[in-house]
C-alpha positions as CSV (number, residue, x, y, z in Angstrom):
1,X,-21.6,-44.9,10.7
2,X,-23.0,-42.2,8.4
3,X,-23.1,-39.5,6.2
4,X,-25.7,-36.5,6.4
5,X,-26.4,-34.4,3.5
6,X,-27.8,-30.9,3.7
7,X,-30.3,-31.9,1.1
8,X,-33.8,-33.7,0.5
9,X,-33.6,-36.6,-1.7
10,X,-36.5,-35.0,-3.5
11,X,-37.1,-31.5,-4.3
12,X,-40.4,-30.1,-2.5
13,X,-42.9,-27.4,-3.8
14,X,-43.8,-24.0,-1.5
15,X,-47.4,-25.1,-0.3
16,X,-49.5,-22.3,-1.4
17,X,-51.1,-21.9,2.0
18,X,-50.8,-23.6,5.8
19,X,-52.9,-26.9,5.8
20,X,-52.2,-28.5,9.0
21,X,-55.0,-30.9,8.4
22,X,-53.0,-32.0,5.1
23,X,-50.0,-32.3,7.3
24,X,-51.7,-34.5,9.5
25,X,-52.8,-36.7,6.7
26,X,-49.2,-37.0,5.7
27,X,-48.1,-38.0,9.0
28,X,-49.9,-41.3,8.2
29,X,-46.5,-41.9,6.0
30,X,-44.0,-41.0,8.9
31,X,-45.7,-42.5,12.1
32,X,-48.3,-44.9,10.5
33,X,-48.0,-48.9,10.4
34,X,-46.1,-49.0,6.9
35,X,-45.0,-45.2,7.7
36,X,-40.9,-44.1,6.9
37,X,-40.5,-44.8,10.8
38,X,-41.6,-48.5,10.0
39,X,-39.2,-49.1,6.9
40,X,-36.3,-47.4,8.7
41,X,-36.8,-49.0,11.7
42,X,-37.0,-52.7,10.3
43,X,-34.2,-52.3,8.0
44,X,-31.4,-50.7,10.1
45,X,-31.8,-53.5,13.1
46,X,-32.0,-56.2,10.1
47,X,-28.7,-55.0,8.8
48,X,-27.4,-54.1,12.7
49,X,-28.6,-57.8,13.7
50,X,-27.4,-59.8,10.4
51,X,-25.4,-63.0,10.6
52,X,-23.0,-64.0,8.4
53,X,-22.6,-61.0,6.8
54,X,-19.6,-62.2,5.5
55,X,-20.9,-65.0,3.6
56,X,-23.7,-63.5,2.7
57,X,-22.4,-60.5,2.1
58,X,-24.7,-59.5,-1.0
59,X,-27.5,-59.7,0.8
60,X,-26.2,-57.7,4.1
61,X,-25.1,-55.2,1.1
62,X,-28.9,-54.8,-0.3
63,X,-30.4,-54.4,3.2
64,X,-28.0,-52.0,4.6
65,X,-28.1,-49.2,1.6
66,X,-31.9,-49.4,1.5
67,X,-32.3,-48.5,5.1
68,X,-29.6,-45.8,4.5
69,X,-32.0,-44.4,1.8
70,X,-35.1,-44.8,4.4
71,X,-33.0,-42.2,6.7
72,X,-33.7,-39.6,3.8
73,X,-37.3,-40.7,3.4
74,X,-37.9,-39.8,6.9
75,X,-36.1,-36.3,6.6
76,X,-38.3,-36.1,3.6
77,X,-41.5,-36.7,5.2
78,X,-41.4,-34.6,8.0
79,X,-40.0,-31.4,5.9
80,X,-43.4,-32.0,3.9
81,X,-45.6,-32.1,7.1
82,X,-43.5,-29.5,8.6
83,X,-44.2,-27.0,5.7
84,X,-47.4,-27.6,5.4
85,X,-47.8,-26.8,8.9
86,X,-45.6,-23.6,8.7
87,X,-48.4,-21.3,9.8
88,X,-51.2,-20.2,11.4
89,X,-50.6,-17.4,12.5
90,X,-48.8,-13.8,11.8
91,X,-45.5,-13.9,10.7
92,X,-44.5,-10.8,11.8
93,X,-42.8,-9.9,15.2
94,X,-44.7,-8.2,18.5
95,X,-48.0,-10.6,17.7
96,X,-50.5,-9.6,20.2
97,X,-50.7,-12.8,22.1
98,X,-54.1,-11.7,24.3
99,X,-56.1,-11.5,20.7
100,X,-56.1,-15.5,20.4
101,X,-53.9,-15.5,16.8
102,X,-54.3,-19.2,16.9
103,X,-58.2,-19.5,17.5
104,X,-58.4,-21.8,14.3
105,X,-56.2,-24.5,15.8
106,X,-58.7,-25.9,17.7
107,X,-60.7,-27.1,14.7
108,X,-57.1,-28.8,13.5
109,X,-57.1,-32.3,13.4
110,X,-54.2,-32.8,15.4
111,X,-53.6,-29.6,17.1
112,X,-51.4,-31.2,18.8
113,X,-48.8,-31.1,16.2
114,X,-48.9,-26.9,17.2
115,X,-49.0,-27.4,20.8
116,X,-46.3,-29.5,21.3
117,X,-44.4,-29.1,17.9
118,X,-44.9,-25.8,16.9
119,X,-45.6,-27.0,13.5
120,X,-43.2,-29.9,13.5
121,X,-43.5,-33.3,12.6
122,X,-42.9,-36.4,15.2
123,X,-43.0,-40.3,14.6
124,X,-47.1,-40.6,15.1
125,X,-49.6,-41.4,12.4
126,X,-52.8,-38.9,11.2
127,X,-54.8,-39.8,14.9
128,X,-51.5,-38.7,16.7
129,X,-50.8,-42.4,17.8
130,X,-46.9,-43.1,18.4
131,X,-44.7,-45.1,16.4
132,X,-43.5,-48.0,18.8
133,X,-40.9,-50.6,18.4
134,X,-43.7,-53.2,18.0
135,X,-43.6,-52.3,14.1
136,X,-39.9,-54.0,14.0
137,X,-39.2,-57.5,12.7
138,X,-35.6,-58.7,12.8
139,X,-36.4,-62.8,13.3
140,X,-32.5,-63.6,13.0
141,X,-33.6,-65.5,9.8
142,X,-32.7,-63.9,6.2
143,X,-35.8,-65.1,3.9
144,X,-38.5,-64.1,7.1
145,X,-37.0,-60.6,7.7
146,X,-36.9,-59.9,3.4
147,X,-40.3,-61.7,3.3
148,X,-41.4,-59.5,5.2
149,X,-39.7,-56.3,4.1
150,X,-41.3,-57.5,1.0
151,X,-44.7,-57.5,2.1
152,X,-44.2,-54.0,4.0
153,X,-43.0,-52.2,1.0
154,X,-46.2,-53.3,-0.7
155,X,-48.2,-52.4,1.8
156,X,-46.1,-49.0,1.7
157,X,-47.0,-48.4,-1.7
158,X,-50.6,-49.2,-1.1
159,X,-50.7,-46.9,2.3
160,X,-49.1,-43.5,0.2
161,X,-51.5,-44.0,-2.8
162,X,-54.3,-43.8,-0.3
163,X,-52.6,-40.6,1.3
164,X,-52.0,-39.0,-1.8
165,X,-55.9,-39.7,-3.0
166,X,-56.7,-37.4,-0.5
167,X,-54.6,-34.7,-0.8
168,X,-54.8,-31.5,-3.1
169,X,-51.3,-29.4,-1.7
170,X,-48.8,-29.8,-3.9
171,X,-46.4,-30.2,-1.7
172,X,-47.7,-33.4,-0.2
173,X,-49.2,-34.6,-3.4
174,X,-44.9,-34.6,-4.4
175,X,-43.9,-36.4,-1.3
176,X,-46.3,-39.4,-2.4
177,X,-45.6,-39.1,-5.7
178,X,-41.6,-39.6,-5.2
179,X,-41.8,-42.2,-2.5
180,X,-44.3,-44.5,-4.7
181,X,-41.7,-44.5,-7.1
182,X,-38.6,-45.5,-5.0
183,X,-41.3,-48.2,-2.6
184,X,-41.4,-49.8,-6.1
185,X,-38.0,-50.0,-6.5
186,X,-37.5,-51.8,-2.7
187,X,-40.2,-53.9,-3.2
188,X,-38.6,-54.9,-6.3
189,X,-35.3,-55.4,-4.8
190,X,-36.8,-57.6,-1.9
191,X,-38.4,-59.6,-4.8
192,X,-35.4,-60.5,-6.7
193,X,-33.7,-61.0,-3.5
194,X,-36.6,-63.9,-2.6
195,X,-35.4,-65.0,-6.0
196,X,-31.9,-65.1,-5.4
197,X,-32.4,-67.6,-2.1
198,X,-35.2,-69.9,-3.0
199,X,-35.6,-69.5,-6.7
200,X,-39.1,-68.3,-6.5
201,X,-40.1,-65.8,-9.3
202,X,-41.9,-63.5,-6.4
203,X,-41.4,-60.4,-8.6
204,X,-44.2,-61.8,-11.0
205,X,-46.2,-60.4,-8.0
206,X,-45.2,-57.0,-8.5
207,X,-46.9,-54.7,-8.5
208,X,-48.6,-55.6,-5.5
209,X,-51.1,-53.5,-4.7
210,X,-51.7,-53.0,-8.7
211,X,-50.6,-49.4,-8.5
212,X,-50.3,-47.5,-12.3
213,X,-47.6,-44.7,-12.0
214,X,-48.1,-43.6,-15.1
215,X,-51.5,-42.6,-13.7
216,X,-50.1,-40.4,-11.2
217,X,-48.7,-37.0,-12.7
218,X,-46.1,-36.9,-9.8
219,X,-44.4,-39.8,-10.3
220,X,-43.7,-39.1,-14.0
221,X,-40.4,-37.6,-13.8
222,X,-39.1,-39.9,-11.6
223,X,-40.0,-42.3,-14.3
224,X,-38.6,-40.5,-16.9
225,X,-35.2,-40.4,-15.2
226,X,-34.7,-43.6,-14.3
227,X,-35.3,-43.7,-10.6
228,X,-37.5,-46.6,-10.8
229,X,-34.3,-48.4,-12.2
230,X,-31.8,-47.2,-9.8
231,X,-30.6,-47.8,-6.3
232,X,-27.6,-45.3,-4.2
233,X,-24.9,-46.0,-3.2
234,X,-24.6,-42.6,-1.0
235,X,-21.5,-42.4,-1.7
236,X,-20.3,-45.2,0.3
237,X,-17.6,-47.5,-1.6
238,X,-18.4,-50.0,1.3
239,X,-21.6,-52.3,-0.4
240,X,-20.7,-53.1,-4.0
241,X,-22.2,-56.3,-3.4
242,X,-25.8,-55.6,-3.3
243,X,-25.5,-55.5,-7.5
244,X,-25.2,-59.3,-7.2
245,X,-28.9,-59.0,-6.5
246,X,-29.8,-55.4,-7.8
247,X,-28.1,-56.5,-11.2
248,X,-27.6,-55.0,-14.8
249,X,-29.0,-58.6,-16.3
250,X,-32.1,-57.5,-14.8
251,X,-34.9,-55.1,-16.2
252,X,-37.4,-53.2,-15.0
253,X,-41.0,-54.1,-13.8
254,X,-43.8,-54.6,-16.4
255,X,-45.5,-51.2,-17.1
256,X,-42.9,-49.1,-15.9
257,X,-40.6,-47.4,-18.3
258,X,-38.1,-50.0,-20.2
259,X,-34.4,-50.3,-19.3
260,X,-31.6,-52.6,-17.1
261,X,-31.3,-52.1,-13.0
262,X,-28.4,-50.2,-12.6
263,X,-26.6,-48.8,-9.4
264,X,-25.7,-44.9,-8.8
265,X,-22.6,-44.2,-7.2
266,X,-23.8,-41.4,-5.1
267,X,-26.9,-39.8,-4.1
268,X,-29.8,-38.7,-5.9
269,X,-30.0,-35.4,-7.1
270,X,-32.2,-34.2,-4.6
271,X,-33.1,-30.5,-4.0
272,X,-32.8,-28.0,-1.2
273,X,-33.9,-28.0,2.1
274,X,-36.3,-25.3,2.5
275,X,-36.5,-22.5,5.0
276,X,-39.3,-22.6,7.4
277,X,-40.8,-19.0,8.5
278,X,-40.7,-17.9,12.0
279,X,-43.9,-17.9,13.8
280,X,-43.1,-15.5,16.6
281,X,-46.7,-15.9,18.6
282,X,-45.6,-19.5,18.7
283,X,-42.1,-18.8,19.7
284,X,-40.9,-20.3,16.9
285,X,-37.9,-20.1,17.3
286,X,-38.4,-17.6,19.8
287,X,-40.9,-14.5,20.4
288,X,-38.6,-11.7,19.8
289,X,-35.2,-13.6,18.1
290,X,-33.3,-10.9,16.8
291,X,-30.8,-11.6,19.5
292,X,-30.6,-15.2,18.3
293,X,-29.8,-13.9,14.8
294,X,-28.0,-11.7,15.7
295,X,-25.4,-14.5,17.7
296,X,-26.3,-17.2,14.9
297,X,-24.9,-14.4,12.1
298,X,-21.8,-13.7,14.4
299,X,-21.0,-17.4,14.6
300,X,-21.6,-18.5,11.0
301,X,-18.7,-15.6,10.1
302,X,-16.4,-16.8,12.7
303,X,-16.7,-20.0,10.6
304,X,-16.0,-18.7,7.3
């Protein structure tokens, strides 16, 4: 089972304006072959599907808490599209609906996203194509399925540094920047798993793609905090064992900050969820909601 947390693993900047064509670049990282959808998806039925997770119980250990992590990295994700899709429109309430308030959408890449959405963000990729099961591999065999997770992590990192080149929002710009960061630290992981099993030095492939953070300005205080170091526990006392791969004795990867793997007990630090404006032309949440508020207000005091 698990835990939710009212917070993002990462803390996101205000975008200083709607860009639903940025959002639509960043749904390339949700929806998109080596999107948060893809990495989630592989991971949990890995960890569901795993044999011998008593015997090899380290490895079961390393697998599960990295696909409890890519639950947060889709939360992530889609708060960053969906707040840079927080508009257009007037905010205010009594919009005159016959005036076309949304005439821009049509030059939006995927206008879709408003249609349908309202502004949210679903498991597609920047041409609106779904995520399908089809971008899952559990093979039943341990060194295929972290082979591969290997390879998909690199071609993670490789997929968010192209996002992020085109991106000028803040807000999405810190969404790449966070997650190149921690697809190091799972490729990594996957690496010195590899090692582990067969006793091949794979890691002395990382970083593959060859991917400088200290060239990106967002990934810096990450960095500087260790979170290329570090994997979460979540708070779960239930997988000590993954530090019998993710282990003390080893250091991190060549160009990154210097310092011993170590493993948090907890979360990260995270920041706070943001709150999305209503768009009341969109009914989003509804034209005219004061009655909503009004019963939402009456129901969160009943509960204090």
């Amino acid at each position: 089972m698990f835990m939710r947390l009212d917070r993002l693993q990462a803390e996101l900047p205000t975008p200083k304006r709607p860009d639903p064509n940025a959002a639509a670049a960043l749904q390339e990282l949700l929806g998109g072959k080596y999107g948060e959808m893809s990495t989630l998806g592989n991971y949990m039925f890995q960890s569901f599907n795993f044999r011998n997770k008593s015997k090899l119980r380290p490895f079961y250990s390393l697998v599960s808490s990295i696909f409890t992590e890519e639950l947060g990295h889709v939360e992530l994700v889609s708060t960053g599209v969906a707040m840079l899709n927080n508009g257009p429109g007037d905010d205010t309430e009594n919009v005159d609906i016959s005036k076309a308030p949304f005439n821009e959408m049509q030059d939006v890449r995927l206008a879709g996203a408003f249609f349908s959405q309202g502004g949210g963000a679903t498991p597609v990729n920047s041409n609106a194509q779904s995520w399908n099961a089809d971008m899952v591999t559990t093979s039943g065999n341990l060194i295929i399925d972290l082979l591969h997770n290997f390879h998909l992590e690199c071609g993670a990192r490789l997929h968010k540094l192209r996002v992020y080149e085109t991106l000028k929002d803040p807000t999405g710009r810190e969404v790449c920047g966070y997650l190149l960061v921690r697809g190091s630290v799972h490729a990594h992981a996957y690496a010195l798993a590899l090692k582990k099993l067969t006793g091949v030095e794979i890691e002395k492939m990382l970083p593959t793609p060859n991917i400088v953070l200290d060239k990106i300005p967002e990934c810096q205080k990450y960095l500087q905090e260790g979170s290329h170091r570090r994997l979460y526990t979540f708070g779960s006392p239930d997988y000590p064992e993954m530090a019998g791969v993710w282990s003390n004795d080893e250091v991190a990867l060549p160009g990154d900050p210097p310092g011993n793997l170590e493993i948090v007990d907890g979360p990260p630090e995270g920041g706070k969820i943001p709150e999305l404006d209503g768009n009341y032309g969109a009914f989003a949440p509804d034209y005219a909601p004061q009655e909503i508020f009004e019963i939402a207000s009456k129901l969160y005091q009943k509960s204090r």
